[in-house]
C-alpha positions in Angstrom: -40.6 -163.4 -20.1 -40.0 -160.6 -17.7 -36.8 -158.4 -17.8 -33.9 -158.6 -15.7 -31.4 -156.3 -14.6 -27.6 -156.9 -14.5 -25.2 -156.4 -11.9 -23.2 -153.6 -14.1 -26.9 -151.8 -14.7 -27.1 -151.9 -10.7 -24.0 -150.7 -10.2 -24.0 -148.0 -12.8 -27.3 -147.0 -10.9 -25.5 -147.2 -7.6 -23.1 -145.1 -9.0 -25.5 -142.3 -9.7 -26.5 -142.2 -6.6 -23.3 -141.8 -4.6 -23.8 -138.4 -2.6 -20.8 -136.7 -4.7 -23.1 -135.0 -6.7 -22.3 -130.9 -6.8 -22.6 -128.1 -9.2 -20.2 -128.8 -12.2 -19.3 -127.6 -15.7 -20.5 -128.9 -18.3 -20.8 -128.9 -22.4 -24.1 -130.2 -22.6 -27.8 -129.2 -22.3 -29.5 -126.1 -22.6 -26.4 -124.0 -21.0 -25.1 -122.5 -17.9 -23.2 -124.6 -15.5 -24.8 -127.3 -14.3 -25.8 -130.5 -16.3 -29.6 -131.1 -14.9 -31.1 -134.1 -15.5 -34.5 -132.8 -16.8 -32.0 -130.6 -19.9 -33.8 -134.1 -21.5 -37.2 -135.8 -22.3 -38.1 -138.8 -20.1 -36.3 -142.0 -22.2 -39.0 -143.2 -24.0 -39.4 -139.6 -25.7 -37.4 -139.6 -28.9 -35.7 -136.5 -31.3 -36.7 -134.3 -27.7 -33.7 -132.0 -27.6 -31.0 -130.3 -30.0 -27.2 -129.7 -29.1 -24.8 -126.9 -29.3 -22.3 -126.3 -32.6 -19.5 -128.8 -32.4 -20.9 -131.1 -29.7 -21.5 -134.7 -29.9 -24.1 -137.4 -28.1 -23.8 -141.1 -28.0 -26.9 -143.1 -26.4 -28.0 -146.5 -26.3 -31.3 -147.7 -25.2 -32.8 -150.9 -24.7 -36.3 -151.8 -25.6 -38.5 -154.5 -24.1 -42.2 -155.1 -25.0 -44.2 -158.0 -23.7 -47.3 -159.0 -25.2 -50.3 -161.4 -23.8 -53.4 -162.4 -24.6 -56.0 -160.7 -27.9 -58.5 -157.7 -28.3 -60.3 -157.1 -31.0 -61.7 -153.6 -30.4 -62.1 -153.2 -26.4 -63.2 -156.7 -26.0 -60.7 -159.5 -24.4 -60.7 -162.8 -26.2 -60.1 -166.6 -25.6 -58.4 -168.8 -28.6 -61.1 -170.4 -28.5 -63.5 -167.2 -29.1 -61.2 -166.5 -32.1 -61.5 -170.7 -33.9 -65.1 -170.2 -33.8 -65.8 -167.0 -35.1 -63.2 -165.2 -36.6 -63.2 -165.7 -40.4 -60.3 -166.9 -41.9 -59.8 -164.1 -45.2 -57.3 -167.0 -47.0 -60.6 -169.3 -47.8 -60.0 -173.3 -46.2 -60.5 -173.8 -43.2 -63.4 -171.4 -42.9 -62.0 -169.8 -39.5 -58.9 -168.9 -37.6 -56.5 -172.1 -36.9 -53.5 -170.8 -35.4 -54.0 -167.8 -32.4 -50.7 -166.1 -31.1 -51.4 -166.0 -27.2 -47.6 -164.2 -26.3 -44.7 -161.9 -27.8 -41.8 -160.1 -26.3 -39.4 -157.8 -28.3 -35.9 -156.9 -27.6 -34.5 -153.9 -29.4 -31.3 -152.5 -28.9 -30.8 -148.9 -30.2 -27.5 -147.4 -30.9 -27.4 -143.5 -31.8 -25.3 -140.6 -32.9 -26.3 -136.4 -32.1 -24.6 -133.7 -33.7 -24.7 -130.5 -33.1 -24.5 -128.8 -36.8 -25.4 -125.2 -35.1 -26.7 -123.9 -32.0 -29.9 -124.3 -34.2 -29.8 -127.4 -35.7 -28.6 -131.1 -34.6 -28.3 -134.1 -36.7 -29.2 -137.5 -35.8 -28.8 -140.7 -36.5 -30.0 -144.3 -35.1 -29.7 -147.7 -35.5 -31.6 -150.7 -34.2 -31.0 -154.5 -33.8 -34.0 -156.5 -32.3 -35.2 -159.9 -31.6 -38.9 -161.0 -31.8 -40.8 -164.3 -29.9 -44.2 -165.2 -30.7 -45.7 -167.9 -29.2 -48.9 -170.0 -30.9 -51.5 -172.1 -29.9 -52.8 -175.0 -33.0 -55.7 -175.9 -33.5 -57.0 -179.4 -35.0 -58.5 -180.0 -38.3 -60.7 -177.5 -40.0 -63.2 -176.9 -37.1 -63.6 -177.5 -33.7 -61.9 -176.7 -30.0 -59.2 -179.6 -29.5 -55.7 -177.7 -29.4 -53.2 -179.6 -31.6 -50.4 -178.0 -29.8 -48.4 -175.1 -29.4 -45.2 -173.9 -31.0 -42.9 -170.5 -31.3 -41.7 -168.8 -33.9 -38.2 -166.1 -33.7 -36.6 -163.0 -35.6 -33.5 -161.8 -34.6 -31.4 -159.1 -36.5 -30.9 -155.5 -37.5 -34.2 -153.4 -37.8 -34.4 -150.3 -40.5 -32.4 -147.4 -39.5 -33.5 -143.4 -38.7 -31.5 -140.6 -40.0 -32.8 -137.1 -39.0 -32.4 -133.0 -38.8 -33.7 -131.9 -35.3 -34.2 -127.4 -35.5 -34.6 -125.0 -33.1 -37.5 -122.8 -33.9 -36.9 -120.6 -29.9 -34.2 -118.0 -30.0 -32.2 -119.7 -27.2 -32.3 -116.6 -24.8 -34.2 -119.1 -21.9 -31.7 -122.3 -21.4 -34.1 -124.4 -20.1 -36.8 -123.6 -23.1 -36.5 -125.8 -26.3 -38.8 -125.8 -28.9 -37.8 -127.7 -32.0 -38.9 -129.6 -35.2 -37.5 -132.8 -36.0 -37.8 -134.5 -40.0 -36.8 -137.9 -40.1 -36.6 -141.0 -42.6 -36.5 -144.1 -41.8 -34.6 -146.0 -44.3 -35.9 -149.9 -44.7 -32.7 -151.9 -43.9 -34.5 -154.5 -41.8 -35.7 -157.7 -43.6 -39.3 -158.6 -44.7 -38.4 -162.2 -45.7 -38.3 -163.9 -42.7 -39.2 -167.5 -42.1 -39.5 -170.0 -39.4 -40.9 -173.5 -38.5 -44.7 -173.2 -37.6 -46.9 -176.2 -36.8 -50.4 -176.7 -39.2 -53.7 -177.6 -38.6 -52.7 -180.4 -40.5 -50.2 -181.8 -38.2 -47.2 -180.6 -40.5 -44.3 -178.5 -39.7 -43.4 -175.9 -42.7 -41.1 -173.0 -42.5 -42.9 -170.2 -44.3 -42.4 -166.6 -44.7 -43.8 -165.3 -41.3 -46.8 -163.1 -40.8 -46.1 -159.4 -40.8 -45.2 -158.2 -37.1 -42.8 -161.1 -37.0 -40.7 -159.3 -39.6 -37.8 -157.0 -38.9 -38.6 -153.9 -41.1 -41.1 -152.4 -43.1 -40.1 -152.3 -46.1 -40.1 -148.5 -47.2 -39.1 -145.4 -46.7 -40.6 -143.6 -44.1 -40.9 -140.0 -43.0 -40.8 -139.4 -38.8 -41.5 -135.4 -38.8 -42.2 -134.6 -34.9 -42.3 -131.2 -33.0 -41.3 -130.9 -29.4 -41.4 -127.9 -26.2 -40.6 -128.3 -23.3 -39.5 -126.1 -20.5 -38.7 -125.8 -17.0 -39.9 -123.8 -13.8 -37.6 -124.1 -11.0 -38.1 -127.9 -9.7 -40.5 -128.8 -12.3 -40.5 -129.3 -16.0 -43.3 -130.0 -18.3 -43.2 -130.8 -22.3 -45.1 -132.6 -25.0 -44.3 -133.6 -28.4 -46.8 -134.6 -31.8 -44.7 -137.2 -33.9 -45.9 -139.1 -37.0 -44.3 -142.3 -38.9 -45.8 -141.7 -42.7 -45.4 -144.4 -44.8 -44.5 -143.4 -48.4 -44.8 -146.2 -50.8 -46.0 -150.2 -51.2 -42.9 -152.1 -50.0 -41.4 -154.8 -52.7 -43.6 -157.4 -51.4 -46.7 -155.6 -52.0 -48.0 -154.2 -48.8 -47.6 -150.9 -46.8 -47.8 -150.8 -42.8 -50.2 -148.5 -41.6 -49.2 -144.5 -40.9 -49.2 -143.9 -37.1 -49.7 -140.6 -35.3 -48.9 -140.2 -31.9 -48.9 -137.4 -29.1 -47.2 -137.9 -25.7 -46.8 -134.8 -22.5 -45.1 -135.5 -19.6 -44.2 -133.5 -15.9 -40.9 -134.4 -14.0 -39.8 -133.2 -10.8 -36.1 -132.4 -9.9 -35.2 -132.6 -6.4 -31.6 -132.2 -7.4 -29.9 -131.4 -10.9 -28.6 -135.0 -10.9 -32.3 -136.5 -10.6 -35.8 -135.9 -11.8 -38.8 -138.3 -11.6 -41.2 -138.2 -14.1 -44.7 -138.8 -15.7 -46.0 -139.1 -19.0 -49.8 -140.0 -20.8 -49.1 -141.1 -24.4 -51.8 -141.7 -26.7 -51.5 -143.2 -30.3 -53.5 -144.1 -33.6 -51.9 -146.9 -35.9 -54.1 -147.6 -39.5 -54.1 -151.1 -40.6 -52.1 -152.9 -43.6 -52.7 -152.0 -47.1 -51.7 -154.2 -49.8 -50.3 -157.9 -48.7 -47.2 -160.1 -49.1 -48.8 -163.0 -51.7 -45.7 -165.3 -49.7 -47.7 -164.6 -46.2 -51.3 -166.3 -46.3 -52.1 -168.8 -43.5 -55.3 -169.4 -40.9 -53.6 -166.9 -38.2 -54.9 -163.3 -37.2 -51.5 -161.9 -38.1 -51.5 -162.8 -41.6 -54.8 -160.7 -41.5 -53.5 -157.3 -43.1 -56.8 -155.7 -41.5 -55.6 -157.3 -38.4 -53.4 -154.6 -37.3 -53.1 -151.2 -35.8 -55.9 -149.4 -33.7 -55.8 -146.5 -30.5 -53.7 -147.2 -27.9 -53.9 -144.4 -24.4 -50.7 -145.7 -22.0 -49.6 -144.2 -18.9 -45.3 -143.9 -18.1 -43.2 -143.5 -15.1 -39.5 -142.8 -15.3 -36.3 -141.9 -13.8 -33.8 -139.5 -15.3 -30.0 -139.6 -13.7 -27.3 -136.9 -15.0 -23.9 -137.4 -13.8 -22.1 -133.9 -12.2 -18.6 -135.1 -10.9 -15.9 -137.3 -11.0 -16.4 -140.6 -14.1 -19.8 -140.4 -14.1 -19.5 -136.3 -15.2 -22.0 -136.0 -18.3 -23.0 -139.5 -18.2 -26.9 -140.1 -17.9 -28.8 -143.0 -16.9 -32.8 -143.2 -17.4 -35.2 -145.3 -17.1 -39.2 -145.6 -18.0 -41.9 -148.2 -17.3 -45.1 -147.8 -19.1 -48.7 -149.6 -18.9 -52.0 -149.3 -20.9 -54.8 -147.6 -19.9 -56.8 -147.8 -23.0 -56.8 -150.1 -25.8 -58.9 -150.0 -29.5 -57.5 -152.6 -31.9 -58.2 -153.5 -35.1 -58.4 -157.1 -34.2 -58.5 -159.8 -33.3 -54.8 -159.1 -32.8 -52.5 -159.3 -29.8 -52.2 -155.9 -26.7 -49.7 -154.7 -25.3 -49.8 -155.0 -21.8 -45.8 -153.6 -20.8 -43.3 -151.5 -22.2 -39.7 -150.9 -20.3 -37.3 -148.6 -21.8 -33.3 -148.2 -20.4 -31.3 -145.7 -22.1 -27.8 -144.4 -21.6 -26.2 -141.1 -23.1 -23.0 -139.2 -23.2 -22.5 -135.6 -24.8 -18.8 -134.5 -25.4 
């Protein structure tokens, strides 16, 4: 399943790019007169700036990840490499049965910015998200011959983020930021969800489904980042270090693993309503500890060891920054990223693209 884009998204794009962009006033960013459209992080890049006293920021942002084919490690594998050799941890059948081969995830993200003081902003953001996963089954307790193939679905709201983003510069450079961010993510997504699968066996159950087919995690989390970024005439450069830290065993019995991340990026401003940019981001996910007793079946993702590992993926983006007319303090961004290096603790699904679109308003 590939992305599309709609005619309002093209024409909100076209509208950007109508040549009645000039110097104007505005509220937002890091001061002076002129909104610039690299006052912000590429899209992808979250908790990146802070606001002034008083002022306000709505954003949405759409998610999409598509997923094909497994790794365990660095090495590529076939369903078939997995049903012959990959152990199944539940006992019967001794291996694998079921192999996931494709997932996609839609997530829509809704958030709120406020600027408490020149010096600190608070944030909040919530997420609704739907999940595919798409199976292959394999006959009997041994053996190649595919049984058929089924899909399993998650749709609804995700856990949601509250946090304090601080200024740690002293604000006399308006296009330098260098800030702290301490989130929580507070588990309002479900960890129930069920669905029809299709056995070994030739039955068709709807159990609770395997962990990355559920909506949240569970627990309360803490999301402490630190950002800087700062621009040089046309250019800008930044970089941030974010964590998600998981703090307890969820009521099902299991923890997702911590994950640690680091991301820098360099965009180019030809105009103050446009910048291109580019970003490396590299990350480090553990694996499950614990497990849901409801979740035990011959598939990888019922594996709790079967998750996490070092991902290294490259970004390209767009950012758009309204200066006159409607579209004054509207922005528009875009960002399209692909791996260049994958580790996972598998065998378990990769990631092979990731498309961010984000809108924002400050007033």
């Amino acid at each position: 399943m590939k992305p599309k884009f709609t005619a309002p998204c093209a024409a909100l794009v076209a509208a950007f790019c109508l040549p009645a962009f000039s110097p104007a006033n505005a509220h937002e960013g890091d001061g002076g007169n002129v909104t610039y459209a690299t006052d912000h992080a590429p899209i992808g890049v979250m908790a990146d700036h802070r606001h002034k006293q008083g002022e306000w920021m709505t954003s949405y942002r759409f998610s999409f990840m598509d997923m094909a084919g497994n790794r365990d490690g660095t090495d590529r594998l076939s369903p078939e490499d997995i049903v012959t050799s990959a152990p199944n941890p539940f006992g019967m059948p001794p291996t694998l049965r079921v192999v996931p081969t494709d997932m996609t995830m839609k997530m829509h993200m809704a958030g709120v910015m406020y600027g408490l003081t020149d010096r600190v902003t608070l944030m909040a953001m919530g997420m609704y998200m739907t999940s595919e996963m798409d199976h292959i089954t394999f006959q009997g307790p041994a053996g190649t011959t595919r049984l058929g193939g089924f899909t399993t679905e998650t749709t609804g709201f995700g856990d949601t983020t509250v946090a304090a983003i601080v200024g740690l510069d002293d604000g006399s450079y308006e296009h330098r930021q260098v800030n702290v961010a301490l989130g929580v993510s507070i588990p309002t997504g479900s960890i129930g969800e069920r669905d029809q699968i299709l056995t070994p066996m030739n039955t068709t159950p709807s159990p609770r489904l395997p962990y990355p087919m559920q909506l949240g995690s569970g627990t309360f989390d803490l999301k402490p980042s630190a950002t800087a970024r700062t621009r040089m005439g046309d250019v800008s450069i930044g970089g941030q270090l974010s964590g998600v830290i998981r703090l307890e065993r969820n009521e099902a019995g299991y923890r997702l693993g911590n994950k640690y991340e680091a991301t820098a990026w360099a965009a180019y401003e030809p105009a103050p309503w446009v910048s291109f940019s580019a970003r490396l981001r590299g990350a480090t996910m553990g694996d499950i500890s614990g497990a849901d007793p409801m979740i035990a079946a011959p598939v990888q993702t019922a594996d709790p060891e079967n998750h996490g590992g070092e991902v290294i993926e490259a970004l390209v983006g767009i950012n758009l920054a309204g200066q006159t007319g409607l579209i004054k303090g509207h922005r528009l961004a875009i960002e399209v990223g692909k791996p260049l290096y994958r580790n996972l603790n598998g065998p378990q699904l990769e990631t092979d693209l990731t498309l961010m679109v984000g809108w924002q308003k400050a007033f």
